[in-house]
KEMI-508496 format. One record per residue (C-alpha): residue number from 1; residue in three letters; x, y, z. Coordinates in nm, 3 decimals. Layout:
BEGIN
  seq  type       c1       c2       c3
  NUM   Ala        X        Y        Z
...
***
This chain:
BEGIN
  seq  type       c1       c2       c3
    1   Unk   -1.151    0.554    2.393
    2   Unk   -1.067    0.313    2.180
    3   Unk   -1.214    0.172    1.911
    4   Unk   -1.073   -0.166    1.857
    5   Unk   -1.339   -0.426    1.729
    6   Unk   -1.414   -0.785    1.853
    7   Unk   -1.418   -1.054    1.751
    8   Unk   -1.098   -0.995    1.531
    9   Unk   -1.214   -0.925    1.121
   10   Unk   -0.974   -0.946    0.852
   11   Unk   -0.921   -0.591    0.645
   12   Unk   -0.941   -0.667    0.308
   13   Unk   -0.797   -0.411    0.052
   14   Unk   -0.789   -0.358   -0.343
   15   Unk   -0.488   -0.262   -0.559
   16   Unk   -0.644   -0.020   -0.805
   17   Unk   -0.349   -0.152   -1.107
   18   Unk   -0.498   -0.097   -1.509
   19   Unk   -0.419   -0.370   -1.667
   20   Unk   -0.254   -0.562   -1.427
   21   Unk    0.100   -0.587   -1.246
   22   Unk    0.255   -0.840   -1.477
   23   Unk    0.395   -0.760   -1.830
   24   Unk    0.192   -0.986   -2.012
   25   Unk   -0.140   -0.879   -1.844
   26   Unk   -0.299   -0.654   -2.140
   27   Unk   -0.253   -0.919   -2.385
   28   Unk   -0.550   -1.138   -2.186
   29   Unk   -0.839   -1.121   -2.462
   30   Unk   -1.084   -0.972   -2.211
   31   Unk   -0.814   -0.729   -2.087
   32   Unk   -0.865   -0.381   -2.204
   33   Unk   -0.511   -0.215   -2.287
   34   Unk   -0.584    0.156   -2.208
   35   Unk   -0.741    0.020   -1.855
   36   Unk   -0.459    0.208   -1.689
   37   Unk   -0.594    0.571   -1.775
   38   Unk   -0.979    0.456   -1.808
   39   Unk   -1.159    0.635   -1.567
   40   Unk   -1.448    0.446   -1.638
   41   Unk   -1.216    0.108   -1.576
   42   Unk   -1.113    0.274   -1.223
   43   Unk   -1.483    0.347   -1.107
   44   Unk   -1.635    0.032   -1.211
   45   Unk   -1.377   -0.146   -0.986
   46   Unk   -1.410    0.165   -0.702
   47   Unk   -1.789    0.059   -0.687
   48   Unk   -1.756   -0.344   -0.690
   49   Unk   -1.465   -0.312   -0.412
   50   Unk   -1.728   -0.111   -0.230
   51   Unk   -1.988   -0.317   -0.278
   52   Unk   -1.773   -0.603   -0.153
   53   Unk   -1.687   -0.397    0.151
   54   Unk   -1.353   -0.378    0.123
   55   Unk   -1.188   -0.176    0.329
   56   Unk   -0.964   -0.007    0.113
   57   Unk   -0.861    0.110   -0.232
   58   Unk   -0.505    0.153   -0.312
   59   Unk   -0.302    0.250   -0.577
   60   Unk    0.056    0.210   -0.629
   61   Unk    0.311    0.453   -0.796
   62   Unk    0.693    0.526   -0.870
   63   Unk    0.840    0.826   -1.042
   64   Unk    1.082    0.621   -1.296
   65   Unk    1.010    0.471   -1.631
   66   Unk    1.203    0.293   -1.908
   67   Unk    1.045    0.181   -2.233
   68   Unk    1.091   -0.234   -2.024
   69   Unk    0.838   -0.093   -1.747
   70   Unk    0.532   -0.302   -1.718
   71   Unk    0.245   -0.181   -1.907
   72   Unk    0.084    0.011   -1.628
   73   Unk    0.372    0.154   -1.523
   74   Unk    0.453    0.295   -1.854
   75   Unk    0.108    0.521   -1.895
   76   Unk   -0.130    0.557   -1.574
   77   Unk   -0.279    0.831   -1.351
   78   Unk   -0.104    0.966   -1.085
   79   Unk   -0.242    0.864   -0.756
   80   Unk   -0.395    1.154   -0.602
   81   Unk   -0.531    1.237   -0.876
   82   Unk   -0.725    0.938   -0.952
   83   Unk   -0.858    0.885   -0.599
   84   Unk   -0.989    1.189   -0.568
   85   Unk   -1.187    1.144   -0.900
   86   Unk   -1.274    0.797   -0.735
   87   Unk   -1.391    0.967   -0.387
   88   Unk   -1.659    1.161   -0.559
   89   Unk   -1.806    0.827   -0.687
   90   Unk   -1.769    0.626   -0.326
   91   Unk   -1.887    0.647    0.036
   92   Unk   -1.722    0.403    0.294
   93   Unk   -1.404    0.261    0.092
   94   Unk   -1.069    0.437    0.195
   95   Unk   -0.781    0.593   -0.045
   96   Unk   -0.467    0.493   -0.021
   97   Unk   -0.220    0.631   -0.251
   98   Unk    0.186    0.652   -0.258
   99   Unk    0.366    0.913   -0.303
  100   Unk    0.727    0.895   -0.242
  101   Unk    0.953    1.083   -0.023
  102   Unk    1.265    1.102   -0.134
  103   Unk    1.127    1.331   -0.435
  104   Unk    0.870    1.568   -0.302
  105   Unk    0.835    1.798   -0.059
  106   Unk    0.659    1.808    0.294
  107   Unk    0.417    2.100    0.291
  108   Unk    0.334    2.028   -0.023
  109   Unk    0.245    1.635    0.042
  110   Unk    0.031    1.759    0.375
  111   Unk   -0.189    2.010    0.136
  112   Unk   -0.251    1.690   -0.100
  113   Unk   -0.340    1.412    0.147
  114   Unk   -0.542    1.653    0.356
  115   Unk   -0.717    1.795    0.034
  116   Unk   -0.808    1.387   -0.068
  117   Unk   -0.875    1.358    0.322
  118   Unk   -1.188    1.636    0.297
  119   Unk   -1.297    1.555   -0.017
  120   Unk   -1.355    1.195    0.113
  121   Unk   -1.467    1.280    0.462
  122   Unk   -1.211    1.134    0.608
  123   Unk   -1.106    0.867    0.435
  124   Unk   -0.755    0.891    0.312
  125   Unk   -0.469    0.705    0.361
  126   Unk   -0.060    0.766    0.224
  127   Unk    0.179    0.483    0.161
  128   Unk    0.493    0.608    0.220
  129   Unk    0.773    0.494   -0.010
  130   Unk    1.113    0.645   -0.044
  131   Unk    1.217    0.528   -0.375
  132   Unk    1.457    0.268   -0.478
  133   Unk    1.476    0.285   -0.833
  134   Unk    1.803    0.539   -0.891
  135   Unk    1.647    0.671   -1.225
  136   Unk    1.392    0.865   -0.989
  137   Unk    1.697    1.146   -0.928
  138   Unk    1.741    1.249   -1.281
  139   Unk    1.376    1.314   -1.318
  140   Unk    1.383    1.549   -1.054
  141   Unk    1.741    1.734   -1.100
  142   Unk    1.883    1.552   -0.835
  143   Unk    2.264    1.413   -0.938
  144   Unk    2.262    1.070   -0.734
  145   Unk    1.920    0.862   -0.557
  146   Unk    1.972    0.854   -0.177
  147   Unk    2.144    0.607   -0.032
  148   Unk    1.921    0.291    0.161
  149   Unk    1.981    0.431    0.498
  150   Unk    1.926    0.809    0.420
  151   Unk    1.657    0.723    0.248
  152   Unk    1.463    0.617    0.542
  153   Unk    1.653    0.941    0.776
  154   Unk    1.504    1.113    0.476
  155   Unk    1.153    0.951    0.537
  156   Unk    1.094    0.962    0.940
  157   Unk    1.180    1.348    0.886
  158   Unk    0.905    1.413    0.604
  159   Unk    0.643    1.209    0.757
  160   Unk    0.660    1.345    1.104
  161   Unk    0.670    1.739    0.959
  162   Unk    0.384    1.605    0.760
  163   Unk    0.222    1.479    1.040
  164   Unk    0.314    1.814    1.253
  165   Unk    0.155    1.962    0.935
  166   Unk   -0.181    1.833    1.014
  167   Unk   -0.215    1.948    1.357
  168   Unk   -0.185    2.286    1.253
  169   Unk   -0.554    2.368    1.332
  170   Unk   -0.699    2.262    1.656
  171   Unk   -0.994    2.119    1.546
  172   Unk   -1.221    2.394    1.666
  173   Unk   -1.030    2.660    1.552
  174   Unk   -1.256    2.757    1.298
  175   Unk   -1.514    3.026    1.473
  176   Unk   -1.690    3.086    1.177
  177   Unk   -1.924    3.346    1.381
  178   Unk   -2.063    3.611    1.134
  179   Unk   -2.212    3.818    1.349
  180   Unk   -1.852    3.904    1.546
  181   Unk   -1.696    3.881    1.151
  182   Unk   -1.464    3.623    1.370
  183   Unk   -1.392    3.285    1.132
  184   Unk   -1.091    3.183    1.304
  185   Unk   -0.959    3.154    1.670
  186   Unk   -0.595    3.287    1.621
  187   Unk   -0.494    3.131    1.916
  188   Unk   -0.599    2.734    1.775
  189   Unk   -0.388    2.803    1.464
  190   Unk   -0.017    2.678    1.506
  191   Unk    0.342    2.714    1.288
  192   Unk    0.558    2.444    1.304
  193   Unk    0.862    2.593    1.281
  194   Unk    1.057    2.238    1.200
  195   Unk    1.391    2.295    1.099
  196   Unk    1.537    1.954    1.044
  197   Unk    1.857    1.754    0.881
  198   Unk    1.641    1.762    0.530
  199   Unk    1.366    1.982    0.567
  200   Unk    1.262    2.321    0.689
  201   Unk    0.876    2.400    0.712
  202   Unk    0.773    2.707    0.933
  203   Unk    0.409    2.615    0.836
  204   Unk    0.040    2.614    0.916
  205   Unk   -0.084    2.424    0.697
  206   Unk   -0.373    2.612    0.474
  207   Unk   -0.631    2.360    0.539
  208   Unk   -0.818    2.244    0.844
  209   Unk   -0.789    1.884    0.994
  210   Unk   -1.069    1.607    0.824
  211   Unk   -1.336    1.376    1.018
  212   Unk   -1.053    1.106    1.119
  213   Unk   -0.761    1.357    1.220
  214   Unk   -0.488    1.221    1.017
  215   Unk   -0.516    1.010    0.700
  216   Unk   -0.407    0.688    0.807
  217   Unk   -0.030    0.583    0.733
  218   Unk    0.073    0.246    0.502
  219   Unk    0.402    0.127    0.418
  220   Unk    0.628   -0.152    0.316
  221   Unk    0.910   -0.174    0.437
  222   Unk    1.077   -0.522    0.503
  223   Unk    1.409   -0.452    0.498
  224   Unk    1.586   -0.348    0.880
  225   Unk    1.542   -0.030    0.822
  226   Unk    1.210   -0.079    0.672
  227   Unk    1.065   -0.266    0.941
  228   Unk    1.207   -0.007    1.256
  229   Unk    1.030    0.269    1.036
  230   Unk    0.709    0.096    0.959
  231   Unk    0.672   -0.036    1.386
  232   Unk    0.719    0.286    1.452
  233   Unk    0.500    0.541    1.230
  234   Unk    0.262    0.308    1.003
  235   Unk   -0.050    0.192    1.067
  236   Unk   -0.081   -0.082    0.800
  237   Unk    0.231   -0.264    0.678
  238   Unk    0.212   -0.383    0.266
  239   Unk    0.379   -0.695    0.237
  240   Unk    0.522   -0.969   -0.029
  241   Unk    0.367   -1.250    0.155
  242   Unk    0.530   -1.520   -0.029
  243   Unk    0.461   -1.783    0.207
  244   Unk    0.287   -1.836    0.563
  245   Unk    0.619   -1.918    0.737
  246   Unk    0.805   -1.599    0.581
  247   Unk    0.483   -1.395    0.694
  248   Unk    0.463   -1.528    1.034
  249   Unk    0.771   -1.462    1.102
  250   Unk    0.745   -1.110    0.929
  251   Unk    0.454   -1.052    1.129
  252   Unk    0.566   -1.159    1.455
  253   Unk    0.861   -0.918    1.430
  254   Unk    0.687   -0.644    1.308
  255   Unk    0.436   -0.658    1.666
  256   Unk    0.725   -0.714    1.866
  257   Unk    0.856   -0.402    1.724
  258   Unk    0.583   -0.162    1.781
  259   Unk    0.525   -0.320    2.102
  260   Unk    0.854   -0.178    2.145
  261   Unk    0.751    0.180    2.039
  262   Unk    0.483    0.184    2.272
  263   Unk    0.265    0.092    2.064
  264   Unk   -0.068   -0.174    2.037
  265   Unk    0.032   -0.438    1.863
  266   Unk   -0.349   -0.512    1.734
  267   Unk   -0.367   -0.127    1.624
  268   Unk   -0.073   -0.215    1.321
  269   Unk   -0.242   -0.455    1.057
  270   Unk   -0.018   -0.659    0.833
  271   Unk   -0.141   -0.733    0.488
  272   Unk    0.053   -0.934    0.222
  273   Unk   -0.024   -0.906   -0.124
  274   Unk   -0.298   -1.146   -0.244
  275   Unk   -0.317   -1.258   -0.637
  276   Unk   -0.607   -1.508   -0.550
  277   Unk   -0.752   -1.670   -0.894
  278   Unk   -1.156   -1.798   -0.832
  279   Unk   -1.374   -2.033   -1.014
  280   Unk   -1.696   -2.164   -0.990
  281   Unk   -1.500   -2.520   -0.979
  282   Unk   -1.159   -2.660   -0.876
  283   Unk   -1.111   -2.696   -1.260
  284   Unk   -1.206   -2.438   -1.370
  285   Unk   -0.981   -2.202   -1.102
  286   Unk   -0.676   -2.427   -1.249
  287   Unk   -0.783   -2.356   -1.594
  288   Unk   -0.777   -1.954   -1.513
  289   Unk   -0.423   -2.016   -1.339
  290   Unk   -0.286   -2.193   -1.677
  291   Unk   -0.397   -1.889   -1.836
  292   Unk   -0.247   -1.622   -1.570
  293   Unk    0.104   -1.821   -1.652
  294   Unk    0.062   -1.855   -2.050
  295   Unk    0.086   -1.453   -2.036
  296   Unk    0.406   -1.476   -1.868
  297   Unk    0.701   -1.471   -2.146
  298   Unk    1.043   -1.507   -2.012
  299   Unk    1.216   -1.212   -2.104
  300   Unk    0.932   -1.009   -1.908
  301   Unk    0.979   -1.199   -1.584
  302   Unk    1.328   -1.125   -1.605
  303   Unk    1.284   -0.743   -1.632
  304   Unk    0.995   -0.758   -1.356
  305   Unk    1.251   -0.951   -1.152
  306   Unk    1.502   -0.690   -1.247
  307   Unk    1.328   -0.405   -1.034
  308   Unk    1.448   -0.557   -0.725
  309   Unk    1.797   -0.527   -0.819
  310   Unk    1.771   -0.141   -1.008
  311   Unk    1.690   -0.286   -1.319
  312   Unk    2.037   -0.496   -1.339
  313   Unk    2.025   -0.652   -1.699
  314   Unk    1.962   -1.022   -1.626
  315   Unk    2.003   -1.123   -1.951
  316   Unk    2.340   -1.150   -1.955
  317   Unk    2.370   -1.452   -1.754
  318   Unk    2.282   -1.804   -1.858
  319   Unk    1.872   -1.879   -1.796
  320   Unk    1.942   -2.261   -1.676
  321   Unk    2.245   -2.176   -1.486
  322   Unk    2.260   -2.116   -1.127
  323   Unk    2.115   -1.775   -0.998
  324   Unk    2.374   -1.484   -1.049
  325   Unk    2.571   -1.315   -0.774
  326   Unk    2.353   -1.032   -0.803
  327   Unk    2.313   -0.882   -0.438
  328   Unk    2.499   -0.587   -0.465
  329   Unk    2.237   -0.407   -0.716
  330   Unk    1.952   -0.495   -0.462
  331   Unk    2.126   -0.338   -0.164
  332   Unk    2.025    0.030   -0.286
  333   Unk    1.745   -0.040   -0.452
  334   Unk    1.458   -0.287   -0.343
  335   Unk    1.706   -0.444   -0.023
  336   Unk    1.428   -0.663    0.134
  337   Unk    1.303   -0.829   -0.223
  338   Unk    1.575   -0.875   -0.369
  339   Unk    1.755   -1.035   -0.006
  340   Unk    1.449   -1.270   -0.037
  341   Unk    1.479   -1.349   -0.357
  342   Unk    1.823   -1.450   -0.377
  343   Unk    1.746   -1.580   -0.048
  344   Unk    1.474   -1.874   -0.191
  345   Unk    1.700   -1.916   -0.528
  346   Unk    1.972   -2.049   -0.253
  347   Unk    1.774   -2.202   -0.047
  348   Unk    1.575   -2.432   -0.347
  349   Unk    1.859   -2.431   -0.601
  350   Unk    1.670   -2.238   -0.830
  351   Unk    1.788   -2.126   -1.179
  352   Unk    1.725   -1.787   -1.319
  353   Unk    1.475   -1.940   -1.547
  354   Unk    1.290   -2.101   -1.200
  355   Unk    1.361   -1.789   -0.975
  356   Unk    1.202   -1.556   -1.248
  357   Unk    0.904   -1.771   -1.319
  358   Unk    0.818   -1.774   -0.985
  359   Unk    0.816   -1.449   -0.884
  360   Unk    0.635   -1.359   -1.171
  361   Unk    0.325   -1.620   -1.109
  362   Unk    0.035   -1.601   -0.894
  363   Unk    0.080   -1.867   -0.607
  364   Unk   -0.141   -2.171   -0.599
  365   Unk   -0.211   -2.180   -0.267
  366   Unk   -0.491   -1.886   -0.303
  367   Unk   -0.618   -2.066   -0.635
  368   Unk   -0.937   -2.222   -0.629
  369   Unk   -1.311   -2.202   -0.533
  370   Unk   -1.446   -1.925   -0.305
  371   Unk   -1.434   -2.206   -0.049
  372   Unk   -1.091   -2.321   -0.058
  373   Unk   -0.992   -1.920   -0.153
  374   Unk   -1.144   -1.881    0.211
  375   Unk   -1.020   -2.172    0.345
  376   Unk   -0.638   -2.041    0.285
  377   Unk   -0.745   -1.693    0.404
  378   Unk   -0.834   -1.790    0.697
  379   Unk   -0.563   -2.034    0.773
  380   Unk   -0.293   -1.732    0.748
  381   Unk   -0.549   -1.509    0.936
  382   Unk   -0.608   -1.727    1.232
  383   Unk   -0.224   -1.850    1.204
  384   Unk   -0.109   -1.480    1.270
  385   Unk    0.066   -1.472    0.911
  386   Unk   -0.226   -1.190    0.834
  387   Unk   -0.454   -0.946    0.953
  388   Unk   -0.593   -0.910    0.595
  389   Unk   -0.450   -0.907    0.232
  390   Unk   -0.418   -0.637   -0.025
  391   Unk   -0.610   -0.809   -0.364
  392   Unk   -0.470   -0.804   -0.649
  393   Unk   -0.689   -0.853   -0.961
  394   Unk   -0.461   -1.163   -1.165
  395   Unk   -0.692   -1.176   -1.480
  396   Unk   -0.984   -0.935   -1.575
  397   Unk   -1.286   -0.985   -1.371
  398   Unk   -1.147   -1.194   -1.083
  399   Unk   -1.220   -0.897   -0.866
  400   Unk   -1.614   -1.002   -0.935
  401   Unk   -1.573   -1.356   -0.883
  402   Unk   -1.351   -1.290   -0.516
  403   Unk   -1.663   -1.073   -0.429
  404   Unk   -1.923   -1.308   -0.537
  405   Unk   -1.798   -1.630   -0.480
  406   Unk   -1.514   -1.554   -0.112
  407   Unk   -1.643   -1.236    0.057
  408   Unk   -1.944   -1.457    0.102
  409   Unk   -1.760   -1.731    0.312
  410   Unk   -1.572   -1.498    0.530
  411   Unk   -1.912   -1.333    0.602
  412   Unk   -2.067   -1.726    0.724
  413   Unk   -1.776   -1.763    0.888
  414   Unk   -1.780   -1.436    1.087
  415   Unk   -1.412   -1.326    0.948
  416   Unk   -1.584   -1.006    0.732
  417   Unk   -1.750   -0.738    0.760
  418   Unk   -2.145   -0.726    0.656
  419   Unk   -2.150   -0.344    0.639
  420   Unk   -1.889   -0.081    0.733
  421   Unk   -1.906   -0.002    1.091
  422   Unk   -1.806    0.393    0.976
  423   Unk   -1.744    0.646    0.702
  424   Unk   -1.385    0.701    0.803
  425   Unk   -1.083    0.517    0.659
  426   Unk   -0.957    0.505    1.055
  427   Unk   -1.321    0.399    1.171
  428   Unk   -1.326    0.103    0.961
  429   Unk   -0.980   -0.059    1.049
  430   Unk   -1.036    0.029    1.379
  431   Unk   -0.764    0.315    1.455
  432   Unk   -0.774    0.594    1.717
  433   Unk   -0.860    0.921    1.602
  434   Unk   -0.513    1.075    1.722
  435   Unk   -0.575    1.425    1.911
  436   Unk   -0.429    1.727    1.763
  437   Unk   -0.084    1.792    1.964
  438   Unk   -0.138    2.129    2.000
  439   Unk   -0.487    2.050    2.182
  440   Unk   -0.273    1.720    2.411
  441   Unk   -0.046    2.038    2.485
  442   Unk   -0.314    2.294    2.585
  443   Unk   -0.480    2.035    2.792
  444   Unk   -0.158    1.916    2.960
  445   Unk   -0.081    2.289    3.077
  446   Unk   -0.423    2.341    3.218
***
């Protein structure tokens, strides 16, 4: 049976991120610098999110640093880690983390995500990335980063043995009858046996299946690649959102895809990144943007626009001058950014200086009161650019004023949630609670 909800409601999640995804974010004066390994930081924000209703909490991750790295990215937790700390402290709000796939290993991702999935009750969630910076193979004794394509051959074949991972107990397979001394059913317990192009896991898993079956699957893939994996395997799709066209047409494809995989369109949910700035006035929302940008030096927004291209050094070519023939250190690395970004530079005649700037800045369009915050919310919501938005916080305490000042206004308006309709990560956005395979198999024989 499915469990769908009507009317429509926009999923709303938050991007657990320190102090901040720019460079210049820690040097706010109400910004706290160690905010990236502050527990305290982390469950304050866990708890407002919460209270807000949001559906989600998720936290980003990559496995290469260099001393130009953003602030966060230079000294944070590591995400399972942190969410599980953070599930002990919650109730309704899912976990998301990333962990990449190119550099770890299958049986040992399934025992993670379904250790986070039980200590949550079932709300867990894994955004799978495959890597693109090629500094990520040295840190792992590999001699060369996968190649784009591999990378993503290298991806359907660790999610689905992760997946197969999870079925390994029936989900009445545990007896637990002490006065037989039985605590299994042998027979509900299930190897894998996958021997693959990449991987070979014989399997069970050591750990039962959680509340919602599987923890639910993100990812963010844009490029072709990308988007063929993500119709096909992810639930929820994290994207750039840069404008409503671009994400109209992202989402269109991405439904037409999974429609394609046999799959229902309004069960894969589409959520651009969101830096909305809120004020109690029009002015005083401006005012917050004109701060957001005065953090923003130059020579940061070129190395943030950098990681799109595997940290090519941009500084070698002339700020004011057109933008640089740069595509071939994107194709490896970040291929969908860094296609769109050299995409827009062309297409507005941007300058390095421009192009930089811009990606570095929190868009106007989301700046303003809760009411106009709302207002552009719902126009990419009801314009199919959106089912929801992944919030990031642009200055400290903006994740207060979204909560008090636009969670309200979705709420009048019907778009949001008053209280979670489950405890589950899958309940809550509306996903299927997939049956074990190993049961579908068993039933399908009888």
């Amino acid at each position: 049976m499915s469990t769908h909800q009507a009317p429509r409601q926009l999923k709303l999640g938050f991007i657990l991120h320190g102090v901040g995804p720019g460079w210049g974010d820690w040097r706010h004066p109400d910004a706290d610098p160690t905010a990236s390994t502050n527990i305290d930081f982390y469950l304050r924000q866990a708890r407002l999110a919460e209270q807000g209703k949001f559906d989600f909490l998720f936290v980003a991750d990559s496995v290469h640093i260099t001393e130009k790295s953003s602030p966060h990215y230079l000294n944070r937790f590591e995400p399972l880690t942190i969410l599980s700390a953070v599930a002990t402290h919650t109730k309704n709000i899912g976990l998301v983390g990333t962990l990449t796939v190119s550099y770890s290993e299958p049986y040992t991702v399934a025992r993670q995500f379904a250790s986070l999935d039980h200590i949550s009750r079932g709300r867990a969630g894994w955004n799978v990335v495959t890597s693109w910076l090629s500094g990520s193979a040295e840190n792992y004794g590999k001699p060369t980063h996968p190649p784009h394509e591999v990378r993503y051959r290298i991806a359907a074949e660790h999610l689905t043995t992760v997946q197969g991972l999870w079925d390994s107990w029936e989900d009445d397979a545990l007896v637990h009858n002490k006065e037989t001394g039985q605590f299994i059913d042998p027979t509900k317990l299930h190897t894998l046996n996958h021997q693959g192009e990449f991987f070979s896991v014989r399997g069970p898993l050591n750990i039962a299946r959680s509340p919602q079956g599987q923890p639910v699957i993100f990812q963010a893939g844009a490029s072709e690649d990308g988007r063929n994996f993500s119709a096909r395997y992810a639930d929820a799709f994290f994207t750039e959102g840069s404008t409503i066209e671009s994400s109209q047409a992202y989402y269109a494809d991405i439904k037409k895809r999974a429609a394609a995989f046999g799959r229902a369109p309004h069960q894969v949910s589409v959520l651009p990144a969101l830096r909305a700035i809120v004020g109690a006035t029009e002015e005083e929302a401006q005012a917050l943007h004109r701060q957001a940008e005065g953090l923003i030096r130059i020579e940061d927004a070129l190395v943030a626009l950098a990681r799109s291209f595997n940290e090519h050094d941009l500084t070698q070519y002339p700020l004011d001058g057109p933008f640089p023939d740069i595509a071939q250190y994107g194709a490896d690395s970040n291929r969908s950014s860094s296609e769109r970004i050299i995409r827009t530079a062309r297409e507005e005649n941007l300058t390095l200086r421009q192009a930089a700037l811009r990606y570095a800045s929190p868009r106007k369009e989301f700046v303003g009161t809760g009411v106009q915050v709302a207002d552009a919310i719902q126009r990419w919501f009801l314009n199919d650019a959106a089912d929801g938005f992944i919030l990031f916080e642009a200055l400290p305490y903006q994740l207060d004023a979204f909560i008090t000042h636009v969670v309200p206004v979705l709420q009048e308006r019907g778009l949001f949630r008053r209280e979670y309709e489950a405890t589950t990560l899958r309940g809550n956005l509306g996903l299927d609670v997939p049956e074990n395979r190993n049961t579908a198999a068993r039933r399908q024989a009888a």
